[in-house]
C-alpha positions as CSV (number, residue, x, y, z in Angstrom):
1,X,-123.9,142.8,188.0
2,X,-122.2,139.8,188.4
3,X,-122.3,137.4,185.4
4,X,-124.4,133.8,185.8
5,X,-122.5,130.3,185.7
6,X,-123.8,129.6,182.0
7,X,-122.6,133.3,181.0
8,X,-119.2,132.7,182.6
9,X,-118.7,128.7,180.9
10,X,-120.1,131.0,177.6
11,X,-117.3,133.1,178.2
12,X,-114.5,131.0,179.1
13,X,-115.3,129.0,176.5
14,X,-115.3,131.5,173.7
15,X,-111.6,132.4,175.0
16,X,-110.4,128.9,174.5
17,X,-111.2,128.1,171.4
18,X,-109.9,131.9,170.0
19,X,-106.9,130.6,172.2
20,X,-106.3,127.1,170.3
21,X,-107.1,128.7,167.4
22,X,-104.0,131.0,168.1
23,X,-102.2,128.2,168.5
24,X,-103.1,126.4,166.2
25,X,-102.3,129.1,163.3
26,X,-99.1,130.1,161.2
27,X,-99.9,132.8,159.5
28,X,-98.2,136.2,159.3
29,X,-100.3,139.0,160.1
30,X,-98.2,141.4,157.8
31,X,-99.2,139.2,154.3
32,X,-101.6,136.7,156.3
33,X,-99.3,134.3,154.6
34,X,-99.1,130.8,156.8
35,X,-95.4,130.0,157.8
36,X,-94.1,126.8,156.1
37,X,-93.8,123.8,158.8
38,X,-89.9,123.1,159.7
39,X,-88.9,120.3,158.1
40,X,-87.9,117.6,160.7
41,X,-84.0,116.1,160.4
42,X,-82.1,114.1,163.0
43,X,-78.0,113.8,162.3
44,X,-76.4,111.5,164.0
45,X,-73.5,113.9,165.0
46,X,-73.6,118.0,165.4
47,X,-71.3,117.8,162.9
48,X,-73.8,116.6,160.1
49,X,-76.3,118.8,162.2
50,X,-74.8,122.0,162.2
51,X,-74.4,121.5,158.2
52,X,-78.2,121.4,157.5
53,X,-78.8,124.1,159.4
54,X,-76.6,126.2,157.1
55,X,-78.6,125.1,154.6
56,X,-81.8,124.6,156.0
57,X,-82.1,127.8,157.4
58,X,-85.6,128.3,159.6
59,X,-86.8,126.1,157.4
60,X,-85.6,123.1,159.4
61,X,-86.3,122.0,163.1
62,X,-82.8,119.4,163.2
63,X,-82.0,117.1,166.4
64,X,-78.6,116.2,166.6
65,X,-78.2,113.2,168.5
66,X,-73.9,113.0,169.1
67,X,-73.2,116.5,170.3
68,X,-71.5,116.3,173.7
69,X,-67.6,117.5,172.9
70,X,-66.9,115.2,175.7
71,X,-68.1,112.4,174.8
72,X,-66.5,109.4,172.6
73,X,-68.9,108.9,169.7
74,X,-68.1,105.2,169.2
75,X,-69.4,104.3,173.0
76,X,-72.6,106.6,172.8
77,X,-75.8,104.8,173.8
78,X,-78.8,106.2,172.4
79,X,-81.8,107.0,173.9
80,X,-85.8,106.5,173.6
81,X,-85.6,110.6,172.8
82,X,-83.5,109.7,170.1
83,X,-85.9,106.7,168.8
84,X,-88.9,109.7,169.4
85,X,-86.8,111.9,166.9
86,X,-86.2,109.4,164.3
87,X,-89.3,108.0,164.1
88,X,-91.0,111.3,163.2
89,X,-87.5,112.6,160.7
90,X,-88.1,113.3,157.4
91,X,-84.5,113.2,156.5
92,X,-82.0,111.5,158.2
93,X,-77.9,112.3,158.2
94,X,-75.9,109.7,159.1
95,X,-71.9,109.3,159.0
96,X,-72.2,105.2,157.4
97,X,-69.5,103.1,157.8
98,X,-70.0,100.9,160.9
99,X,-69.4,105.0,162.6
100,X,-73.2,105.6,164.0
101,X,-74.9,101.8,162.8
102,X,-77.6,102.6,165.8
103,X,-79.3,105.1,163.8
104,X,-80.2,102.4,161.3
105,X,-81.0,100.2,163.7
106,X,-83.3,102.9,165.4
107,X,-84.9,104.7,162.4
108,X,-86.1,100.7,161.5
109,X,-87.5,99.7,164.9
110,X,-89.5,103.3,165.3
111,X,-90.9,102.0,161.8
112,X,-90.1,105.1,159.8
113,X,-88.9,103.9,156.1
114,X,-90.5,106.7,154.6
115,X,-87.3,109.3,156.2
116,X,-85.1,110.4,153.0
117,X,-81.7,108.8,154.2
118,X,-78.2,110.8,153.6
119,X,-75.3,108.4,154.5
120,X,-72.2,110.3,153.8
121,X,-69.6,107.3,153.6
122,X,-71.7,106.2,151.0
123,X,-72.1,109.1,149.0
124,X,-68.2,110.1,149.2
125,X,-68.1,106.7,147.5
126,X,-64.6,105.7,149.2
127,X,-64.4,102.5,150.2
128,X,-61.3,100.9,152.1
129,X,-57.6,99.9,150.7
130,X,-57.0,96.6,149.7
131,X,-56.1,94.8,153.0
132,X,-56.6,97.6,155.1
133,X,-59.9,99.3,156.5
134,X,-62.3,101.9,155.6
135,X,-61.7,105.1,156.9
136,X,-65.0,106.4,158.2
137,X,-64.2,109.8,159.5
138,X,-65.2,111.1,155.9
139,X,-66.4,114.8,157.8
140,X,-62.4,115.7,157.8
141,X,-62.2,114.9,154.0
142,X,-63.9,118.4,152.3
143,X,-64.6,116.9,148.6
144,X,-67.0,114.4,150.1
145,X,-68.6,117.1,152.5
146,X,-69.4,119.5,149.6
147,X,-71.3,116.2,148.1
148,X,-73.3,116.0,151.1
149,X,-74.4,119.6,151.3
150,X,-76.2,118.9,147.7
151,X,-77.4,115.7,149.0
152,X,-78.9,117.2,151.9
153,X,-80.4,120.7,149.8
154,X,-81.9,118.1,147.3
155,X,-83.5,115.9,150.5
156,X,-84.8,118.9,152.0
157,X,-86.4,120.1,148.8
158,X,-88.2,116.7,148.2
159,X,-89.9,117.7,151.8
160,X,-90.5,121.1,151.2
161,X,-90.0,122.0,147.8
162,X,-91.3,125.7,148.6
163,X,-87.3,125.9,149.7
164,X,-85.9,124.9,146.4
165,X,-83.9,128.0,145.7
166,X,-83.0,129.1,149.4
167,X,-81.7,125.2,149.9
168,X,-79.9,125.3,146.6
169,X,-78.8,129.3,147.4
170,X,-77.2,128.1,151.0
171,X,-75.9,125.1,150.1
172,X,-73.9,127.1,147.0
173,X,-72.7,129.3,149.8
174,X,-71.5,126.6,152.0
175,X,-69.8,125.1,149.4
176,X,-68.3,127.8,148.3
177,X,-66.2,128.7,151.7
178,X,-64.8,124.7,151.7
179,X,-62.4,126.5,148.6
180,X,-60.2,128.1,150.9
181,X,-60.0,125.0,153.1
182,X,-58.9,123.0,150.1
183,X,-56.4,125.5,149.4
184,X,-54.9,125.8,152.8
185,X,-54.4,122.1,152.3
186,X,-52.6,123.0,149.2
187,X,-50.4,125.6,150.4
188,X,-49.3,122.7,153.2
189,X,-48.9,120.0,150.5
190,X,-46.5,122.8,148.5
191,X,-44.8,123.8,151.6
192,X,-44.4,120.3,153.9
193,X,-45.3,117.6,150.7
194,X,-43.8,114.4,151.9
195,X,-43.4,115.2,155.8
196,X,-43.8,112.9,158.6
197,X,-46.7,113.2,161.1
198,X,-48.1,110.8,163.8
199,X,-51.6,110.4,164.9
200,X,-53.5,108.7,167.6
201,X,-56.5,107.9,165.2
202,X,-57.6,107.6,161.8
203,X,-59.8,110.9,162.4
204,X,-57.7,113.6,160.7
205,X,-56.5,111.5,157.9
206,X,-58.1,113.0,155.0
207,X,-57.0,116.1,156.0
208,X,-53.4,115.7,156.5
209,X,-53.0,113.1,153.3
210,X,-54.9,116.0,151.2
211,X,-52.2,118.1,152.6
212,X,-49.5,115.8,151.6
213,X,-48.2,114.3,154.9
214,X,-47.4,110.9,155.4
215,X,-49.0,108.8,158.0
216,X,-45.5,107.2,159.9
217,X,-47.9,105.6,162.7
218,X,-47.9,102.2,163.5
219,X,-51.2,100.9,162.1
220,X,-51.4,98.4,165.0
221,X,-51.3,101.6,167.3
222,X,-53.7,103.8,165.9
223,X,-56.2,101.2,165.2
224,X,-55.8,99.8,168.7
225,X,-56.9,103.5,170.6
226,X,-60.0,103.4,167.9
227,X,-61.2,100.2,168.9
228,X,-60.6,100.9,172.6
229,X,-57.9,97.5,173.0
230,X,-54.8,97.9,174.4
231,X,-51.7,98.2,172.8
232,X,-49.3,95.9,172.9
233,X,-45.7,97.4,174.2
234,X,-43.7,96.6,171.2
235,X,-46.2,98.6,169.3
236,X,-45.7,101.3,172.0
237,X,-42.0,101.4,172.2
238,X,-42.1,101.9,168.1
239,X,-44.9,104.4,168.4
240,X,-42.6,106.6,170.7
241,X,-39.9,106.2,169.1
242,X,-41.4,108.4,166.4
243,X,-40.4,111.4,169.1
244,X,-37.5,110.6,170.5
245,X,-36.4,109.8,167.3
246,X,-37.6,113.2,165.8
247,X,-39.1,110.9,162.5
248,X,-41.8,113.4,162.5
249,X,-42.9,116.9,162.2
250,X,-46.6,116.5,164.4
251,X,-48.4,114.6,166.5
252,X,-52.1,115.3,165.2
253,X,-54.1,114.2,168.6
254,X,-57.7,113.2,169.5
255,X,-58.3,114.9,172.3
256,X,-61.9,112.7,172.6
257,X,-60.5,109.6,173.0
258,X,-57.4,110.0,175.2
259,X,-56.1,107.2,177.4
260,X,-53.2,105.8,179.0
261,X,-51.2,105.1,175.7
262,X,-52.1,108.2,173.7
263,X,-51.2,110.7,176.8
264,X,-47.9,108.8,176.8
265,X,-47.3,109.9,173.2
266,X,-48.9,113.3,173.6
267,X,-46.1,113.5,176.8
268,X,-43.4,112.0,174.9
269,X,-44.2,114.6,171.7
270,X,-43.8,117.6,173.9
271,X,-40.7,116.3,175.4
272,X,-39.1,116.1,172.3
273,X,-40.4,119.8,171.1
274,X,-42.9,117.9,168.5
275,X,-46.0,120.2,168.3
276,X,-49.1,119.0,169.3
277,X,-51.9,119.3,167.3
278,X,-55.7,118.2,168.9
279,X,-58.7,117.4,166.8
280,X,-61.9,116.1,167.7
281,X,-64.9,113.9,166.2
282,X,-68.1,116.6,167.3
283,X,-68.2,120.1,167.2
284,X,-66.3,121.7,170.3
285,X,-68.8,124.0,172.1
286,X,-69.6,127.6,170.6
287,X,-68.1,125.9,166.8
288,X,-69.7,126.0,163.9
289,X,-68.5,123.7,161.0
290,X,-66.7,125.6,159.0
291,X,-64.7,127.9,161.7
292,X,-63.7,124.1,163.4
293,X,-62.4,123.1,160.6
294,X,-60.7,126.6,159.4
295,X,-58.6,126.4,162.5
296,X,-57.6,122.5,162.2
297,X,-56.1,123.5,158.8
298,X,-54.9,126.9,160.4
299,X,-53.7,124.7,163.4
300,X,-51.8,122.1,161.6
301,X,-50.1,124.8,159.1
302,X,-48.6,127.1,162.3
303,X,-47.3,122.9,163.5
304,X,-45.2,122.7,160.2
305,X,-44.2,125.9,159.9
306,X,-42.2,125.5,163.7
């Protein structure tokens, strides 16, 4: 018998609302225990991104607003996505140091000051040299990255302090694999102490000084390709003369911000038999933090060791 229009709205509306209620519910049906809610992060890079997820586990939902491999982080434009993300954030990684200022900028004009805020320059507390300049790219220095992970596993405890001892458990385990990254560095310093290396930016710096390299690059050259001005030839002619005159042992390269000048001394490195050894700001595709950075120490070693 078919059913009458008020019958059928009766019907339809019954489903709904067992639908949105559905929906609407977290709970497990094994221990009718409700799931916790993800705790929302934005990092400005994958880099810091890929780090709270090793701690946060599924206890995190985290956007990461750098993480094209292709892209050069110091011209990235953000987004109104981005602004959607940090306006809703309850903590918020940032690299500091002039590296990723629009975060800032954005987190203040979506009007969220309640976010808990992790700036990693500021918490490596390294500041620049007399007369010279900060350098930001504090991800490469491992030290400063295990103070981050407890920065981060106490942030994500203050917003879901159910996680205490799973934030504190993975971050423990995280720190505990940046050991044998320190002593690969360690075994270079022993091995290569005191060795030359050039580089086309400050990126990989805290890496190779912890492994006891010196820095033989012009300043004016390296600090030129950062800011994206030309160099001037007399700086060139001295920067390539580094190969030619074999007065060091690697070129350490970054492949994300390659132009003109630093293909010329990636070309004139190989010519002279110099290995070549690229790094990059973001995660490469299919990384995760830890493996990236197990073979840029792995990378650099098998260099020094030609």
């Amino acid at each position: 018998m078919p059913l009458s229009t008020s019958r059928r709205l009766a019907l339809l509306t019954s489903a709904s609302l067992a639908l949105l209620a559905g929906c609407g519910s977290s709970s497990d049906p094994a221990d009718g225990k409700s799931a916790p809610a993800r705790v929302a992060v934005v990092a400005s890079t994958n880099v810091y991104g890929d780090i709270v997820r090793d701690i946060g586990g599924d206890r995190v939902d985290v956007t990461s607003i750098i993480s094209d491999p292709d892209q050069d982080p110091h011209s990235y434009e953000a987004d109104t996505q981005n602004q959607l993300a940090l306006s809703k954030a309850k903590v918020v990684v940032e690299n500091g140091g002039g590296y990723d200022d629009f975060v800032d900028r954005m987190r203040k004009s979506g009007h969220n000051d309640s976010a808990e805020v992790i700036n990693a320059v500021r918490v490596s507390g390294r500041t620049a040299p007399k007369g010279g300049e900060l350098n930001e790219h504090v991800w490469y220095d491992f030290p400063t990255v295990a103070k981050v992970a407890d920065r981060i596993a106490a942030a994500l405890t203050k917003a879901d302090p159910d996680g205490a001892a799973a934030f504190e458990k993975n971050a423990a385990a995280f720190k505990a694999k940046l050991t044998p990254l320190e002593a690969k560095e360690a075994r270079i310093k022993k091995e290569h102490g005191g060795e030359g290396v050039a580089i086309t930016e400050p990126v990989p710096l805290y890496m190779t000084e912890a492994s006891g390299l010196i820095d033989r690059t012009p300043a004016a050259f390296s600090e030129a390709v950062e800011e994206g001005d030309d160099v001037s030839p007399r700086v060139l002619r001295e920067s390539l003369a580094l190969f030619s005159g074999r007065k060091v042992e690697a070129l350490v390269y970054n492949e994300q911000t390659s132009g003109p000048q630093t293909e010329k001394a990636e070309s004139a490195a190989k010519a002279a038999g110099i290995p070549v050894v690229p790094v990059t700001e973001t995660l490469p595709k299919g990384k995760d933090y830890l493996g990236w950075m197990t073979g840029n120490v792995d990378a650099l070693a098998s260099a020094l060791a030609k």
